[in-house]
FILOKOL-877079 format. One record per residue (C-alpha): residue number from 0; residue in three letters; x, y, z. Coordinates in Angstrom, 1 decimal, always signed. Layout:
FILOKOL-877079
     i    aa        u        v        w
   NUM   ala        X        Y        Z
...
This chain:
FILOKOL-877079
     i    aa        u        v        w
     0   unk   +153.9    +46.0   +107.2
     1   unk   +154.7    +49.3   +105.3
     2   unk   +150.6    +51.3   +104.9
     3   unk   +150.1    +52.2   +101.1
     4   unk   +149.4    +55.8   +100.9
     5   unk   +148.1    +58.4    +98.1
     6   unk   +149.5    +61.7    +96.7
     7   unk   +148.0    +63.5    +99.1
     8   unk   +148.7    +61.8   +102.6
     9   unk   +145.3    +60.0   +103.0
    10   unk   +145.9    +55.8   +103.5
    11   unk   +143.8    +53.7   +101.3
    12   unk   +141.7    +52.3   +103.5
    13   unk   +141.0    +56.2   +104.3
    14   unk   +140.7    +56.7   +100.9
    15   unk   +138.1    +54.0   +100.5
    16   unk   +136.4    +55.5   +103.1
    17   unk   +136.0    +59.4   +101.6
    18   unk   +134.9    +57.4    +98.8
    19   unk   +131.8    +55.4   +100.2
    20   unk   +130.8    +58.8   +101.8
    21   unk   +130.7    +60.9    +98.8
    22   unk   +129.1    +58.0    +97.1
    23   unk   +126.5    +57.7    +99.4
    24   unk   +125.5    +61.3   +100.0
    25   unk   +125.1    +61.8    +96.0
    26   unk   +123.0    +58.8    +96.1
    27   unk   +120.8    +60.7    +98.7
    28   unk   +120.7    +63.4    +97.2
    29   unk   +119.2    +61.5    +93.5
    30   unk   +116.7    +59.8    +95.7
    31   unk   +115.6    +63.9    +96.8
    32   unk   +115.1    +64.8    +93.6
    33   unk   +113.1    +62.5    +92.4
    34   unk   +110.8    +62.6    +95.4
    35   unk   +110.9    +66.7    +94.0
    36   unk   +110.1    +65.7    +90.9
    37   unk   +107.3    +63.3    +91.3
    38   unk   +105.5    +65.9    +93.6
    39   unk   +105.9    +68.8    +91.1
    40   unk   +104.6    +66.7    +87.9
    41   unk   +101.7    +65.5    +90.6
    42   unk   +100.5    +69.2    +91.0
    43   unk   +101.0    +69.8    +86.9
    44   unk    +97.4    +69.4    +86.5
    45   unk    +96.7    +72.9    +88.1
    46   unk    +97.0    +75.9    +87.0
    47   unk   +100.0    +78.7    +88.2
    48   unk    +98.8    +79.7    +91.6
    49   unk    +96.4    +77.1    +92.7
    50   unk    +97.4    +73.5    +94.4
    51   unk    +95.3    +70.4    +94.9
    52   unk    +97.0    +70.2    +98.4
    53   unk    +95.0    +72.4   +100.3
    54   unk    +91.7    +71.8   +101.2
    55   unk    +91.3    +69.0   +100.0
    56   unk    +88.2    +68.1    +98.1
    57   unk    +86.5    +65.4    +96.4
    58   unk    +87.2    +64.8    +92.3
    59   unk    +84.8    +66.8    +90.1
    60   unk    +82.0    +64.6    +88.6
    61   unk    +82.8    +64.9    +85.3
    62   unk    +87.1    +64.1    +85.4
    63   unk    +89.5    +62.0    +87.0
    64   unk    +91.6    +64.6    +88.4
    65   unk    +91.4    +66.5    +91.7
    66   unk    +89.4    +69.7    +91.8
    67   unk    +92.0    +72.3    +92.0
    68   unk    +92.1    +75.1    +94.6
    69   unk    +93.2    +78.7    +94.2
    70   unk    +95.9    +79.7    +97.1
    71   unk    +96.9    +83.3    +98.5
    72   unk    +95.3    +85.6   +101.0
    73   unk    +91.3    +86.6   +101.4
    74   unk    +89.6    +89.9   +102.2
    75   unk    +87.0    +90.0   +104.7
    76   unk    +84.3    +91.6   +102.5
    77   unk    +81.5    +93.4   +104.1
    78   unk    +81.4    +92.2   +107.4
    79   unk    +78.7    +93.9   +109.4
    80   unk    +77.6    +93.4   +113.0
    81   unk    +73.8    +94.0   +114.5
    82   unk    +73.1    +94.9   +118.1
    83   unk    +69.7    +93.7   +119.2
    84   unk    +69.3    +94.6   +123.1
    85   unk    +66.6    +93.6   +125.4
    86   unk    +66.3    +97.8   +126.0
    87   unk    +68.1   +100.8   +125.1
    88   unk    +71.4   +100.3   +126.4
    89   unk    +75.1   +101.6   +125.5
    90   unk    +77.6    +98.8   +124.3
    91   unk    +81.4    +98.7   +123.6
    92   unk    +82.1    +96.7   +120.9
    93   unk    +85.7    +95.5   +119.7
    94   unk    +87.5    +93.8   +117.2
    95   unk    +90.6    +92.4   +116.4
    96   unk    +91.1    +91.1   +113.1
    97   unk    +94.9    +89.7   +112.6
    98   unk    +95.6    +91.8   +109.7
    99   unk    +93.7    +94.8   +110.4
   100   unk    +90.8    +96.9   +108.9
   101   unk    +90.9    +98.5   +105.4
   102   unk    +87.7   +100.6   +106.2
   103   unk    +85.6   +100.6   +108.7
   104   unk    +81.7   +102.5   +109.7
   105   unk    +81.0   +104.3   +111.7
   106   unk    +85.1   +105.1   +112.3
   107   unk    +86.4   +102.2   +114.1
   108   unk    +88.5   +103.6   +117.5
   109   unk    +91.5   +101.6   +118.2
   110   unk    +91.7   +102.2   +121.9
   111   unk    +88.0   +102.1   +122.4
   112   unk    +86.4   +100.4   +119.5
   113   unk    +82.8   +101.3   +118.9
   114   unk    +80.8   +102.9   +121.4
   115   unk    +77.1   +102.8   +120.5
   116   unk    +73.7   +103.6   +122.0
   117   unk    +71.5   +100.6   +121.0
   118   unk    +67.7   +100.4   +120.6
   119   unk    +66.1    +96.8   +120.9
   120   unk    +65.4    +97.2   +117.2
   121   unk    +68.7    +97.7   +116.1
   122   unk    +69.0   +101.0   +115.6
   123   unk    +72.2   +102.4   +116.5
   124   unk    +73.8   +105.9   +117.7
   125   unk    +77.2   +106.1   +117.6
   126   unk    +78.6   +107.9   +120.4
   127   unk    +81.5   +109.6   +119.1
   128   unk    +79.8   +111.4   +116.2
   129   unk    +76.6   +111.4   +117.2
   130   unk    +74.8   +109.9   +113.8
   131   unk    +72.8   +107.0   +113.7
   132   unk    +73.4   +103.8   +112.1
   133   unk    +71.8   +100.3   +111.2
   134   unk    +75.0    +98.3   +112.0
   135   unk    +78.8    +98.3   +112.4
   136   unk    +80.2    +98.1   +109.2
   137   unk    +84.2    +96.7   +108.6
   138   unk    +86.0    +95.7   +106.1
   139   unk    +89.4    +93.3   +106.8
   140   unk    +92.7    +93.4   +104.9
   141   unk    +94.3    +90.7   +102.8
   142   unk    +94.7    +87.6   +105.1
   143   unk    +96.0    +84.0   +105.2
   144   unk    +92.5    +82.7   +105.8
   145   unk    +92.0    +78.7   +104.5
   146   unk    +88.6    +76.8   +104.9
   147   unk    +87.6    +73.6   +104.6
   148   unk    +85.8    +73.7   +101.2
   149   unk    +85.4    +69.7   +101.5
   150   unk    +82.0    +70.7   +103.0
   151   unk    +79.4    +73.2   +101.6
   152   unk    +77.1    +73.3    +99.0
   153   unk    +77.6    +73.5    +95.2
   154   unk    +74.9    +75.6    +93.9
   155   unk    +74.0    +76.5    +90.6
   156   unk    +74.5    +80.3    +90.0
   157   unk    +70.8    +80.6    +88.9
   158   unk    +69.4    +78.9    +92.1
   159   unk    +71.8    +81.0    +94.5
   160   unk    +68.9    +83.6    +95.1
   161   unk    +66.7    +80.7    +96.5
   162   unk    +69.3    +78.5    +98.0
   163   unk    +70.4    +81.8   +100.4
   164   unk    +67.3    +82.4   +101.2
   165   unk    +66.3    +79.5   +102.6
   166   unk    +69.9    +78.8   +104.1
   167   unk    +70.6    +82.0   +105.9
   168   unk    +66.7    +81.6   +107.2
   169   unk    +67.3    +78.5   +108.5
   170   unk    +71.1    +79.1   +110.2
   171   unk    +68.9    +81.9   +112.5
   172   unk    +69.4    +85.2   +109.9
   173   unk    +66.1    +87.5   +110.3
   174   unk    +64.4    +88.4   +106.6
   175   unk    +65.7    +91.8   +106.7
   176   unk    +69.2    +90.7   +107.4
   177   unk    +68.6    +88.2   +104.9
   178   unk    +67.1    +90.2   +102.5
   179   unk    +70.8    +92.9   +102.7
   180   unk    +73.0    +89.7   +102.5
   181   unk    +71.7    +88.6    +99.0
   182   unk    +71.2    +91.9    +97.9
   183   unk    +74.8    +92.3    +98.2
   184   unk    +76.2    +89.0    +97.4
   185   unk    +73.8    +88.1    +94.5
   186   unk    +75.0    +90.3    +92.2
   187   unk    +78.4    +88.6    +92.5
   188   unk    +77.3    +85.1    +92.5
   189   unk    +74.2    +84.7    +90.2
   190   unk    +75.9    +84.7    +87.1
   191   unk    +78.5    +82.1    +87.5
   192   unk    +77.6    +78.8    +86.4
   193   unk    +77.8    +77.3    +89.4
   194   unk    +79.2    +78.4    +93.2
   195   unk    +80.9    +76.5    +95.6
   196   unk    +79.7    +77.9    +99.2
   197   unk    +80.8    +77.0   +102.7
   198   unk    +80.0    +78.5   +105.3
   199   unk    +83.0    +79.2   +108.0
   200   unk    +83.2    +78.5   +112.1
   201   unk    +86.4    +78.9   +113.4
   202   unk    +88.4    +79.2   +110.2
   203   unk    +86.9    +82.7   +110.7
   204   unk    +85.9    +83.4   +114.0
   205   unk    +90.3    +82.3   +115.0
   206   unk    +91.2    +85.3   +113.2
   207   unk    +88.0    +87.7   +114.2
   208   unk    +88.2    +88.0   +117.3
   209   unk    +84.6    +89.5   +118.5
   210   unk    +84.8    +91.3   +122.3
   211   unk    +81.4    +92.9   +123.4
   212   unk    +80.2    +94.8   +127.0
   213   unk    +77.8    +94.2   +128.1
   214   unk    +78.2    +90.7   +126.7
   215   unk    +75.4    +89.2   +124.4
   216   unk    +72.9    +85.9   +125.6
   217   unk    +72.8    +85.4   +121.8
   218   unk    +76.0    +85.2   +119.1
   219   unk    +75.4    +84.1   +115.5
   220   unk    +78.1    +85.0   +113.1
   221   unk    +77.7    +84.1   +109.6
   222   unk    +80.8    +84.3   +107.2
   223   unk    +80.4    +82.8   +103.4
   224   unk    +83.7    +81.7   +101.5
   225   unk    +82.5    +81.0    +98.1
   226   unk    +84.2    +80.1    +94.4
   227   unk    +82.4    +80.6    +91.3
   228   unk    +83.2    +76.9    +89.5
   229   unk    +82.3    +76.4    +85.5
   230   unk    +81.2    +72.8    +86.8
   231   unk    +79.9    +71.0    +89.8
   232   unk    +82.3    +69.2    +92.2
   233   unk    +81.0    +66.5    +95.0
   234   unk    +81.2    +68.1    +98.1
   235   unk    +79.6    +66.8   +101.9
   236   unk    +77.0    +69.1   +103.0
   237   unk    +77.3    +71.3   +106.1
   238   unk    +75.1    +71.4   +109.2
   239   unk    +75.0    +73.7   +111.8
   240   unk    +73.4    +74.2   +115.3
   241   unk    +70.0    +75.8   +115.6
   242   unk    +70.2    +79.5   +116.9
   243   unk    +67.7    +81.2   +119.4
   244   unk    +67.4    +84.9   +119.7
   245   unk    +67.0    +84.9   +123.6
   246   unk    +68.3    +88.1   +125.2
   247   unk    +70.6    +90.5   +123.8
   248   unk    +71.6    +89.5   +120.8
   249   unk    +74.5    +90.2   +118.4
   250   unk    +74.6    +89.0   +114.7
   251   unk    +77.3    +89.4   +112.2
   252   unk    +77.4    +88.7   +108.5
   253   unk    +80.3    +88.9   +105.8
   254   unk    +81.8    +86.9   +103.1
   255   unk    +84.6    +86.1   +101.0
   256   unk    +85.5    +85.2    +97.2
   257   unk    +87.9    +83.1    +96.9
């Protein structure tokens, strides 16, 4: 029997075949696009620049559609690091933070870090210019940081004096290094009508890598990612271990607005 064939030497049933291929692969490619396009007119409720993907958080109380979350990099923002030895000792202090420091005080060495002379109440003499300081002060650069703002506290900008004080006492902050944390997040927070305010664990610390000799019996670092909000969202409360100055201790605080 004699095979039917095309113009351009392909058989029918070959034909056929090329056919049923293209046919299915545009097919595929339809079902793609509308997968595309359902996804994109999900996320239409947000704004340019901010995603109800990531973290994901409960619906506001007052709509039906998801809270929405701004994206892009954080900056570390006034990060600063107390030595508390048991007597006056000298401690090397080091930090790697993954994108770097934008300014650090006393000058941060790279080789070396911060060499200190510390007194048991805080005081500290930095070694390679001789002055004294309260604390080691850094700043980090723009970085990919994400936290789980499913849990925190939504706090009404008003009350954000009281609520700090009574959190940051309770997570194991003394008064005094109460007292400089709200006197220099306050001003940024107290106005909005409300705050969103989580506290971070290894969201932070992953990226903040902390390295002190002699090492400390005692670590508490406190980092706040907060995001002013015009109205309340539901959010689950955080808890956190109790902390116990015993030894030489080290504390850190610093923040973020996201």
């Amino acid at each position: 029997m004699n095979k039917h064939i095309n113009n351009k030497g392909f058989t029918l049933v070959e034909a056929l075949i090329i056919i049923v291929i293209v046919a299915g692969l545009g097919f595929a490619g339809w079902i793609v696009y509308k997968h595309n396009q359902q996804t994109s007119s999900a996320n239409q409720s947000c704004p340019p620049g901010e995603t109800q993907e990531y973290p994901v958080l409960n619906k506001p109380i007052s709509e039906e559609t998801p809270y929405c979350v701004k994206q892009g990099s954080v900056i570390a923002d006034k990060p600063v690091i107390y030595l508390y030895p048991t007597h006056e000792e000298q401690v090397e202090v080091k930090l790697s933070y993954i994108t770097g420091f934008s300014k650090t005080t006393p000058s941060y060495n790279p080789q070396m870090g911060w060499r200190v002379l510390a007194q048991p109440n805080g005081t500290l003499n930095n070694l390679a210019d001789g002055k004294q300081y309260p604390y080691l002060y850094w700043e980090g650069n723009s970085a990919p940081l994400h936290f789980d703002l499913s849990k925190g506290f939504v706090v009404a900008g008003s009350d954000t004096k009281s609520f700090l004080q009574e959190q940051l006492i309770s997570m194991g902050l003394s008064q005094t290094e109460t007292a400089a944390f709200i006197n220099y997040w306050l001003p940024k927070m107290e106005n909005n009508p409300y705050n969103l305010i989580h506290f971070a664990g290894s969201e932070y610390t992953n990226f903040s890598k902390l390295i002190i000799s002699p090492q400390p019996t005692s670590l508490l670092r406190v980092f706040m990612a907060y995001e002013p909000l015009q109205e309340p969202v539901k959010v689950n409360p955080q808890t956190f271990p109790s902390f116990q100055r015993v030894g030489f201790t080290v504390v850190e605080w610093g923040g973020t607005e996201l």
